[in-house]
N, C-alpha and C positions, 0 to 999 in steps of 0.2 A: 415851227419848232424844228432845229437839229435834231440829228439825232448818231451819236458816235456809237458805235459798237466792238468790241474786244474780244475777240476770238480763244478760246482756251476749251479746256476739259474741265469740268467741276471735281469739287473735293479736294483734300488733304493731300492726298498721292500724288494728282496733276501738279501742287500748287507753284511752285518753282522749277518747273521744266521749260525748257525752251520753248516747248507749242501753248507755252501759256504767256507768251510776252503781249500779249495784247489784252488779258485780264488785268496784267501789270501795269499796265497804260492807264486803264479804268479807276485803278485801286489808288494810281498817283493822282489822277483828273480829281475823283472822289473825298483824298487825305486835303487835297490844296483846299478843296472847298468845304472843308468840315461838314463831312456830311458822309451816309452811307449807302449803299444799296437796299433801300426799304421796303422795295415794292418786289412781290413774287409770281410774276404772273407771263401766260405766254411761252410759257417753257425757259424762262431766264429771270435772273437779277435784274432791276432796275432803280433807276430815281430819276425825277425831273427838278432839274437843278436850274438857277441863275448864275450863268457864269459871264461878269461881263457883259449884262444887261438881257442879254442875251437866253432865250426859256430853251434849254437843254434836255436831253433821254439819253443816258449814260446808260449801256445795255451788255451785261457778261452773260451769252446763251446758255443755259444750263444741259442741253440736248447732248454734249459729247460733241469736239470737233466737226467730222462726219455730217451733222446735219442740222448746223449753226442754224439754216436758213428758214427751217420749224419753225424758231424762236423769232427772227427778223420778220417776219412775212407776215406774220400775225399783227406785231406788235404796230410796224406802218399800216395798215389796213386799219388797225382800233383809233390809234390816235393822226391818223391820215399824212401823212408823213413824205412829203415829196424825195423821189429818188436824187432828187439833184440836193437835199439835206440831208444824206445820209453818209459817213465816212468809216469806211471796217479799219480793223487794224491788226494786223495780224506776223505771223514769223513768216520769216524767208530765210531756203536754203541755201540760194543763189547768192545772199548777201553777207560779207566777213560779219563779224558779229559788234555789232558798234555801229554798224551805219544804218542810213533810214533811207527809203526813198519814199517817196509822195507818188501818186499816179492818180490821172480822171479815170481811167477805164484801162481794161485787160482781162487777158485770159486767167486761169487757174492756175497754171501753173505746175499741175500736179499737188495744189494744194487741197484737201478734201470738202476742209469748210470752205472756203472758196467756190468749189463746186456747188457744192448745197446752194449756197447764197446767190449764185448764177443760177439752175437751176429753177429755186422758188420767187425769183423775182425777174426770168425770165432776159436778164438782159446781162454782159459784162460791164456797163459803165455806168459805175459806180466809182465811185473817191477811195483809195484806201491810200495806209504807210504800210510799206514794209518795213519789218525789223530785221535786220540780218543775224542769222544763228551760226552762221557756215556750214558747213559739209563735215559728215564725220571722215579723219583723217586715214583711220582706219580700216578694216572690213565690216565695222560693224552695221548690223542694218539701218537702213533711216528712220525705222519705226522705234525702235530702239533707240536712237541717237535725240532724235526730237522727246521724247520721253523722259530721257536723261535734263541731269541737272546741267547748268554751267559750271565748269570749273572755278575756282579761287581764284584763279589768274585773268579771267575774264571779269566779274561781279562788278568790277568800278564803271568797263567799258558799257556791259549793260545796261547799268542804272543810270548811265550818261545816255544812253539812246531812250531809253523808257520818257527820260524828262524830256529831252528834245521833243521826242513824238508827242508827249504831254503839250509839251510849248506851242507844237502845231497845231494841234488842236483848239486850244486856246484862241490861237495867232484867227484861224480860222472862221471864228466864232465874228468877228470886225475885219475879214479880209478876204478878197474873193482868190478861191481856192487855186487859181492859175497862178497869183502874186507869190503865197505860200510855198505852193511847188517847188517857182523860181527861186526863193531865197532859201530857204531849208535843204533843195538837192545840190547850190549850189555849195552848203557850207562843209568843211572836212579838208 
């Protein structure tokens, strides 16, 4: 079994902030396949889905960014879950906002659930996409920035990277993860 996971903050407040683009992922994987998060356990959202023949674990941590890796760590150990099936997905600052990249393995980056998830599974290589949110143009803090909503101006670009990384996903499920890489970091 795969096993994709979406990185975010639980609740209403999180729900459309930029450190939640990777719940947004989930929620499109989840809308495509008529189906929902039905299962509560682990410390996160879950369901095991067919997508594309394919037995899937669609996973939104419920533990708060900071310590995604609570909720990962468990959840592969119950249903034994090969590290090399496992794909996070998450925001980047590093990245304009619209674009995705693919990566087998890497550092943190400074990102916190990222660390957690290095941390309780002890190793960086692991599959993720990054989603780009950019940099605040401003002074204002990154904690605050990521927090924050996207602008009006942005909302089309986003929801074009949300399906893309969706598409990866998918793509992923019938294609071995290096092919994907190649064709999805080259597209833009």
């Amino acid at each position: 079994m795969k096993c994709i996971v979406g990185l975010g903050n639980p609740g209403v407040k999180y729900e459309s902030t930029r450190h939640n683009i990777g719940f947004m992922v989930i929620d499109e994987l989840v809308t495509r396949n008529n189906s929902q998060l039905n299962k509560d356990k682990f410390k996160g959202k879950y369901a095991i889905e067919t997508i594309n023949g394919e037995k899937i674990l669609l996973l939104k941590p419920q533990t708060y960014m900071n310590l995604s890796g609570e909720s990962l760590r468990p959840l592969m150990d119950y249903f034994n879950i090969d590290l090399e099936d496992v794909l996070i997905i998450y925001d980047d600052l590093d990245l304009p906002p619209g674009k995705i990249r693919l990566r087998q393995k890497g550092g943190h980056g400074g990102h916190n659930g990222i660390r957690s998830i290095i941390d309780h599974l002890g190793t960086k290589d692991f599959k993720r996409i990054r989603i780009g949110i950019g940099r605040p143009t401003n002074s204002q803090p990154v904690v605050d920035y990521v927090l924050g909503t996207f602008p009006g101006d942005q909302q089309s670009m986003v929801q074009e990277s949300v399906e893309k990384a969706a598409d990866a996903c998918v793509r992923w499920l019938e294609t071995p993860f290096e092919e994907v890489m190649n064709e999805f970091n080259s597209k833009e």
